[in-house]
C-alpha positions in Angstrom: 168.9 117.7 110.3 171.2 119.7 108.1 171.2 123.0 106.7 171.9 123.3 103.0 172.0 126.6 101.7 170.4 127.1 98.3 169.7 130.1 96.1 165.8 129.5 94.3 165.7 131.5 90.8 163.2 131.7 88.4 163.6 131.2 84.3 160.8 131.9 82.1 157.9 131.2 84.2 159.7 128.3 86.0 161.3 128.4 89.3 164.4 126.2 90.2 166.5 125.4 93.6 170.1 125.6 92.9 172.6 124.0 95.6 176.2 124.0 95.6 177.3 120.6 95.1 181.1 120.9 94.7 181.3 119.6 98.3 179.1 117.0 97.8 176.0 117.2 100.4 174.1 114.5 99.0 175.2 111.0 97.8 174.1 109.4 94.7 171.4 107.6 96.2 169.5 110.4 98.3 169.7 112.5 94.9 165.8 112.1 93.1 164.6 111.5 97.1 166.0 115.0 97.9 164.6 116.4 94.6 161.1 115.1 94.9 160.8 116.3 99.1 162.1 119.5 98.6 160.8 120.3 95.0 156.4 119.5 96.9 154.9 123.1 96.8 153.2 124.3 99.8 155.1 121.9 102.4 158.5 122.4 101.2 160.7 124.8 99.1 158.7 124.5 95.9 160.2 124.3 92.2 159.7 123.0 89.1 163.6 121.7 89.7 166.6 121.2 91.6 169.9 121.8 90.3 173.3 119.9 91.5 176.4 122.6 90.6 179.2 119.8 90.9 183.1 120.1 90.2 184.1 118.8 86.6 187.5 117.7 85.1 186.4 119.3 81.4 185.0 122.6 82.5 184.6 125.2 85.6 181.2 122.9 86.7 178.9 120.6 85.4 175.3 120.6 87.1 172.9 117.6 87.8 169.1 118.7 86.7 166.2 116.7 88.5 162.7 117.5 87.6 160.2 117.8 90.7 159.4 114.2 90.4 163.0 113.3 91.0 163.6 112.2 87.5 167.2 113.3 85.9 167.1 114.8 82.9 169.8 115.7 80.7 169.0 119.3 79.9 166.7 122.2 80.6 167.0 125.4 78.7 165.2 127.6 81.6 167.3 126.6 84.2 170.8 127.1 82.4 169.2 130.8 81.8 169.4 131.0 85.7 172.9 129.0 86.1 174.7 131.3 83.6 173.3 133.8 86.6 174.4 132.2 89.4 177.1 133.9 91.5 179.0 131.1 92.3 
């Protein structure tokens, strides 16, 4: 077992697990796995998300957004409210 560190935040009534991802903890296909095991209320952590804060060649990062049921999504507005908090 590993420890990942993670900060959880909450954005207009939803909560979200961030995890630095510039050193990549996770490969691509443990990614919606992770996000559905540790996303499960009452058992686990518990969000509405998980975020992925990865390195990017255009900007300072880029993030990966999976919805509890491990599904990517492009964008959510509630958890870029908490990312432009992040102290990272």
């Amino acid at each position: 077992m590993v420890k990942i560190p993670f900060t959880k935040m909450s954005g207009s009534g939803n909560d979200f697990i961030f995890i630095d991802h510039r050193k990549p903890i996770l490969t691509e296909d443990q990614m919606k796995e992770f996000a559905r095991k540790v996303c499960r209320r009452r058992v686990s952590v518990g969000a509405d998300g998980l975020v992925l804060v990865e390195r990017s060649g255009k900007a300072d990062l880029k993030w990966r957004f999976f919805n509890a049921d491990g599904s990517e999504a492009e964008m959510c507005g509630n958890a870029g409210r908490c990312l432009g908090r992040l102290p990272i």
